[in-house]
C-alpha angles and dihedrals in degrees: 000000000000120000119196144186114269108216122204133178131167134171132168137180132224121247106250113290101016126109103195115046126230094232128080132190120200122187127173143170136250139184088260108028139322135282115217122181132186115201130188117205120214108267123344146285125033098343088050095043094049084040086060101039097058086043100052090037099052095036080052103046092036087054095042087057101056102265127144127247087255095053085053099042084047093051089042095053095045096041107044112089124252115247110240091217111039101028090236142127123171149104132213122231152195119199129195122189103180124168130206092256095061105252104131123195107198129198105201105187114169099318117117104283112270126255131245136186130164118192094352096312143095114267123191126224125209106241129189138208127230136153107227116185084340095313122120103225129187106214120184129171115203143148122244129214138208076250094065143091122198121184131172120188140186116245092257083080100057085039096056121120087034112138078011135060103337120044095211099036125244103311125229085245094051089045094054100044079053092056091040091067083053097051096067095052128081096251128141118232094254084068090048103055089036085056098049095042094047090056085047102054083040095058090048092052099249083294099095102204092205130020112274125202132183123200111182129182130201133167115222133187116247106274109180128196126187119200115195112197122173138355125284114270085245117045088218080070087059087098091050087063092045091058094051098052093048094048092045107132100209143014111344122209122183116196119193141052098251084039100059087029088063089039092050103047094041093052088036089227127138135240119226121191124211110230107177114106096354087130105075090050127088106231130043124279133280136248149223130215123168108253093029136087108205139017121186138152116273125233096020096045094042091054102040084053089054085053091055095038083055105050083036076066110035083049094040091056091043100060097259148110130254112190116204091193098139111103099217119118099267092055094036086059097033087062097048084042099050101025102023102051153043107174112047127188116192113195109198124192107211099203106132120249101212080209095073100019148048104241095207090057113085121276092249092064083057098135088221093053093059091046091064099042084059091053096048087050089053093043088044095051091044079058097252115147105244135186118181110201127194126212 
């Protein structure tokens, strides 16, 4: 049976004048699969943001165990606050249950409808309608495909432009023939919520009059990336590495100079540097081996790549986008890393470079340790699979 990646992406805004947003997105991991849920507190502010935050945790951590979604409605109802002014206390919500293997089982209560497109066109889900502890749910079971878009946002989407530029707000129907023009194409998820948000905070005017959050779903094959930096602490491993590298399933990058130069002379292969242009970058050129994808310097490179994958994710959760057009290593390995690939092993060779270490000080204060610890954190929070590995 195919597994595939499941790619997730959200990203809200704030309404005008509030720093936490009334909307909360939860996701989590289990042993098949992943739960995501988008809540919607009541209002705005702190009350709505406290409102969506016990909805989408408990809805996360009840699912996870095991409890239906009785049991969680149940919890939800009994547990929210009740608002002082309006008698009220509730969130809506939105919940997602996908498996590896593609087969999906969604909760719709009181958020816009979802939207759903399979090779570039609307497909409908069968939806049905139960009352479950006094609240009308929409539940659907369906598989997703490596074909298909789901995206699931808070009213403040189909809200947007009101008291701006549309009188009426973006309708649901304008929103999904929007997100229809997206479904066809080979985005991630994380290109698909930073679009539609981006349309969102524009048509308010940059002055959202109502917290707006995108969820948005893909399935991806498998694309696997391995990323070699650094030689093994004792030379003898040197073969260990070579047999990684030679039984790497998908695109090989080998970042640092003793690295490419093992590799090189093992696989008598050469390594030839790309000069042109290499002046007005930052970090040294790149390099080409047969057999490899990618050759770049080590410590430079690595931690100017941290720096991209950062701002890829501070823009990416703030609605906007973040090119990686340059053609120098870091971004060069920032864009396999980021658009090439969703499950990512580093294999880092903890021998000490006098260069860049004491050598008296221990191995975990190694600087480029700590550099790709820093890489796998930011992959990891962009939703990338990532093993770091020490030789």
């Amino acid at each position: 049976m195919t597994e595939y990646f499941i790619d997730v992406s959200y990203k809200n805004i704030n309404k005008f004048g509030e720093e936490l947003c009334g909307d909360n997105v939860e996701t989590v991991k289990t042993d098949d699969g992943v739960i995501l849920v988008l809540a919607d507190g009541l209002g705005s502010g702190v009350k709505a943001n406290i409102l969506a935050t016990l909805t989408s945790k408990i809805a996360v951590t009840m699912l996870k165990e095991g409890a239906s979604i009785e049991e969680t409605i149940d919890t939800i109802t009994n547990t929210l606050p009740e608002c002082s002014v309006r008698k009220l206390a509730y969130s809506t919500f939105t919940i997602i249950k996908i498996k590896n293997n593609g087969e999906t089982y969604m909760v719709e209560y009181d958020n816009p409808p979802c939207f759903f497109f399979r090779k570039g066109c609307d497909y409908p889900l069968n939806k049905v309608e139960r009352v479950v502890n006094g609240k009308k749910i929409h539940e659907s079971h369906f598989k997703m495909t490596t074909e298909d878009l789901l995206v699931v946002t808070s009213d403040g989407a189909v809200h947007a432009g009101v008291g701006e530029l549309l009188n009426l707000g973006w309708q649901w129907e304008d929103i999904n023939d929007f997100l229809r023009s997206l479904s066809g194409k080979n985005y991630f998820s994380g290109e698909v919520s930073e679009n539609l948000l981006a349309v969102c905070n524009k048509l308010y005017n940059n002055k959202p009059g109502d917290d707006t959050t995108v969820l948005s779903v893909k399935l991806q094959y498998r694309k696997y990336l391995d990323l070699f930096t650094g030689p093994p602490a004792n030379p003898e491993d040197d073969d260990i590495l070579l047999e990684k590298i030679r039984n790497a399933k998908g695109l090989k990058i080998l970042s640092g100079g003793t690295t490419s130069n093992i590799v090189s002379k093992a696989f008598g292969e050469e390594v030839f540097i790309n000069l042109k242009d290499y002046q007005k970058y930052d970090v040294p050129p790149v390099g080409f081996m047969r057999g490899v994808d990618l050759v770049t310097e080590g410590l430079i490179t690595l931690n100017k790549t941290v720096d991209l994958v950062k701002k890829f994710y501070d823009a990416t959760y703030s609605g906007e986008n973040y090119p990686l057009n340059e053609e120098d290593g870091a971004t060069l390995i920032s864009r396999m890393l980021l658009k090439e690939s969703t499950h990512i092993n580093i294999w880092a060779g903890t021998a000490v470079n006098p260069a860049h270490q004491n050598p008296d000080l221990p191995t975990e204060f190694n600087i480029k340790l700590k550099v790709v610890r820093d890489l796998k954190f930011w992959l990891e929070k962009l939703g990338k699979t990532v093993n770091l590995i020490y030789l």
